[in-house]
N, C-alpha and C positions, 0 to 999 in steps of 0.2 A: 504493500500500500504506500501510496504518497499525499503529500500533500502541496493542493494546488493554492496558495493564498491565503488559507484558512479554511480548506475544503478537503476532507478526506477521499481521496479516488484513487482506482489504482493504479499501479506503477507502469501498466501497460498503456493505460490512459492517458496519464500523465505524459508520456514519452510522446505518444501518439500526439496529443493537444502542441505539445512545445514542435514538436516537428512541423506539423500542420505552420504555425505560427512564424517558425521560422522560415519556411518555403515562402509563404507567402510575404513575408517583411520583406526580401528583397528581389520582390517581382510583382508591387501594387500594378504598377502602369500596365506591365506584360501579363496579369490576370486578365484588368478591366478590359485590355485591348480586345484582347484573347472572347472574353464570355461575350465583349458587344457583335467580335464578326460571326459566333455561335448563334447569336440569336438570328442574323441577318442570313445566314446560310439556311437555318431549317424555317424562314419566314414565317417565325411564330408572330410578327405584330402585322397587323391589318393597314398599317399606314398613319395610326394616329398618334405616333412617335417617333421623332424623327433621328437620323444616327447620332446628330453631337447631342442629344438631350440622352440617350442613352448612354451613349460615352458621360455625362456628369452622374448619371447615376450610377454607372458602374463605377467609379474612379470613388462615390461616396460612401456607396456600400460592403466594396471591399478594404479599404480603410477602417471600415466600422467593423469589419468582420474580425482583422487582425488586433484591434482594441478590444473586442469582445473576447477573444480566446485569451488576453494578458490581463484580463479581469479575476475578481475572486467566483466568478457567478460558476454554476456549474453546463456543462455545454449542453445539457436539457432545457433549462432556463436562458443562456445565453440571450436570443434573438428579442424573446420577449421580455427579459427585464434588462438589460443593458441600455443606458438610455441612447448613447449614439446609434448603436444599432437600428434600434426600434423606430428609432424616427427616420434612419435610412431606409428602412423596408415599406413604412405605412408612407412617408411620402411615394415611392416608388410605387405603389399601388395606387393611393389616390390616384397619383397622376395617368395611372391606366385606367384605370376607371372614366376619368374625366375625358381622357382621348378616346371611350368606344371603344377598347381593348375586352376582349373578353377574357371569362377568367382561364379559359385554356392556354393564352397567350401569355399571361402570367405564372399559372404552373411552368409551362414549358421555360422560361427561362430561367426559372430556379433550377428545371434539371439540367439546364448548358452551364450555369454556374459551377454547379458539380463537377463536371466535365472539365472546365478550366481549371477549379485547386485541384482535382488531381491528376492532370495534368504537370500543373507545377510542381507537385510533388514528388510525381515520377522522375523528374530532372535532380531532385536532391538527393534521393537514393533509389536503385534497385533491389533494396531487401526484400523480399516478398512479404516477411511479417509485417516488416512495417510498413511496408503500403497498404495490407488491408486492414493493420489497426486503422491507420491516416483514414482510408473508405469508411469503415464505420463511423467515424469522429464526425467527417463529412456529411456523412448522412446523416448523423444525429443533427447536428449545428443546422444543418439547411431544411432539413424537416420543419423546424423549428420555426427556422426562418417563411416557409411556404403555407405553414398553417397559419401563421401571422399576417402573411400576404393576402388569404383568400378572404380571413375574417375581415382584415380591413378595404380588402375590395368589397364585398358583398356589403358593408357601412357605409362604402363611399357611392356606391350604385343608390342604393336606398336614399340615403342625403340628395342626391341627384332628381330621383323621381319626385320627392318630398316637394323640392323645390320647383319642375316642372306644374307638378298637378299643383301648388301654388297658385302659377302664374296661370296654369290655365283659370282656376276660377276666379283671379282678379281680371282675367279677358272677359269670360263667360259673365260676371257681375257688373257691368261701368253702371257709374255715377253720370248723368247725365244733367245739364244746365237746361230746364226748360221754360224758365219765366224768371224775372228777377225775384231774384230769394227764391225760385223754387229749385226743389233739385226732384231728378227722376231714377227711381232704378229697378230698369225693366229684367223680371226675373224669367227662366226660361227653365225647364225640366224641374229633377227634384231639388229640394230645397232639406239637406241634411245639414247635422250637427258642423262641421267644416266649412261648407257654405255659407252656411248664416254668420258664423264667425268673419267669413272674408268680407259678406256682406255690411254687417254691423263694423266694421272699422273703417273700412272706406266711404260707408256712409257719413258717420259721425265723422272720420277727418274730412270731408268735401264742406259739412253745413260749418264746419270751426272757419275753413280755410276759403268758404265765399259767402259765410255769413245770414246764410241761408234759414229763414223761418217755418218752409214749408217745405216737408218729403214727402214725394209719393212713391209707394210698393206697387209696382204692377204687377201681380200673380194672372194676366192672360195667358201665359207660355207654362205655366205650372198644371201639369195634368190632373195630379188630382190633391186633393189638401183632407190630412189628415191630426189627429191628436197632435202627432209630433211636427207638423208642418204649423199649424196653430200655435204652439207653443211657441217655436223660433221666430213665427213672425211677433207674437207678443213682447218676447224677449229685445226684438229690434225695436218696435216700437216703444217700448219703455226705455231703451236707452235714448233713442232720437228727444222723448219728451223731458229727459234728465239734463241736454244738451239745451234747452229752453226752445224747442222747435214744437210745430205739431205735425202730426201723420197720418196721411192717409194712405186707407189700401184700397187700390183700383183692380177690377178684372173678375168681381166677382160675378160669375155667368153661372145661371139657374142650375146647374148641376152641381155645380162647387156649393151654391146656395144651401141645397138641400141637404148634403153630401153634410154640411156644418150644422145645421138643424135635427139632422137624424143623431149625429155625434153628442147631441147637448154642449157643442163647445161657444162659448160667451166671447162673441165680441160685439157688444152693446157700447164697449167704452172707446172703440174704435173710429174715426170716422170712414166707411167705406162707400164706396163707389163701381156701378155695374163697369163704366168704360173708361179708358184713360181720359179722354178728352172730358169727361163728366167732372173727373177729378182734379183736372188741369181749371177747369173754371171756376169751381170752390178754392182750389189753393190761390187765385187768381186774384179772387174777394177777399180771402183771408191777408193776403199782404197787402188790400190797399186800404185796410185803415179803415176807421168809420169818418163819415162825410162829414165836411165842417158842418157846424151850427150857424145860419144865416144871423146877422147881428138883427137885435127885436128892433123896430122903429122907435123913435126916440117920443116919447110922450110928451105932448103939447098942454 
């Protein structure tokens, strides 16, 4: 048995790790070079990386590899808790991730990495044992390293879509300017928990940001309105009236009608309207005030 830093392992390991480490200490440039034209030969990436961005991530992760093996961590651990490491590997994912790289293209160049240290290793000795202690060492370290990769691909994918379907429903929701101080926001399919959240912030930022007194809901494009559809629209509506605004919901058509009457759901305290334009005329009255009082004639 040995000891690696403050880590008991053994002496075959040991030998193994420092070998590894040393191969690699003086041959950083001639791994990195080495694993970028591996990838580029079995065209594992799809085009949305290009060769000198992969030349800076090889040149940062095998740097971080040879600081990870001089560490106290043990080479199971290595990848994930070493911090340069770690953040050489999960950037190097993100960044596939964000180019449309899929995760096969990522597995695969952790197995060309392989391929490159032992390669370099081969160059330091021909001992047989010790090359296949070196292979297993490899494999443990880069396993390590690949499981790290996939999780933080499959995080960085997810964050990605998060972000799409975002923006798709701040497209699917606009705020629209349709009379002074009023603002419009014509709704279109269903109307869920995420939605109404997109809805309700871009509304209340639009009435802060043009000062707006009067919103209207169009639910014509919403198929059908239920408990939970009712409720998100209340929940909007109460914030819009918190915002010192009032609101109305437009589009209510005879079957949504009924459809709210069979439910027993209460919107007495709402002001609603069958058509947008119905609604557009009331919010129309509601911002222009009441009419002056003609001065009384003057008593003689």
């Amino acid at each position: 048995m040995g000891v690696v830093k403050g880590f008991l392992v053994s002496s075959s390991e040991a030998v193994a790790r420092k070998r590894v480490a040393d191969a690699m200490r003086g041959r950083v440039e001639e791994i990195a070079d080495r694993w970028v034209r591996l990838q580029v030969q079995q065209a594992a990436l799809s085009g949305g990386t290009s060769e000198s961005e992969l030349r800076e991530e090889a040149d940062t992760l095998v740097a971080a590899l040879v600081t990870g093996l001089d560490s106290a961590l043990p080479i199971d651990r290595v990848a994930s808790s070493h911090t340069e490491l770690r953040r050489a590997v999960t950037d190097l994912s993100m960044n596939r991730a964000r180019g449309g790289e899929s995760p096969t293209a990522t597995a695969l160049a952790v197995l060309a990495l392989k391929e490159a240290l032992l390669e370099a290793v081969q160059e330091s000795t021909q001992d047989s044992g010790e090359l296949f202690s070196a292979a297993l060492l490899i494999n443990r370290l880069l396993d390590g390293a690949g499981a790290l990769s996939f999780d933080t691909y499959v995080e960085g994918r997810e964050e990605i879509i998060r972000r799409q379907s975002r923006q798709l429903l701040e497209v699917s929701t606009p705020v629209v300017r349709l009379w002074r101080q009023v603002l419009g926001v014509p709704l279109i399919g269903t109307l869920d928990t995420a939605r109404t959240q997109v809805v309700m912030e871009n509304l209340l930022q639009a009435i802060q940001d043009q000062e707006a007194t009067v919103a209207i809901i169009d639910i014509t494009g919403v198929p059908t309105v239920d408990t939970a559809v009712a409720q998100h629209l209340m929940q909007t509506v109460n914030a819009v009236r918190l915002m010192g605004a009032d609101c109305i919901i437009s589009g209510i058509r005879p079957p949504i009608a009924q459809t709210i009457a069979q439910l027993g759901i209460d919107l007495s305290t709402i002001m609603t309207r069958a058509t947008l334009s119905d609604a557009l005329s009331e919010a129309i009255k509601l911002t222009a005030g009441p009419l002056p009082t003609p001065d009384a004639p003057a008593v003689r």
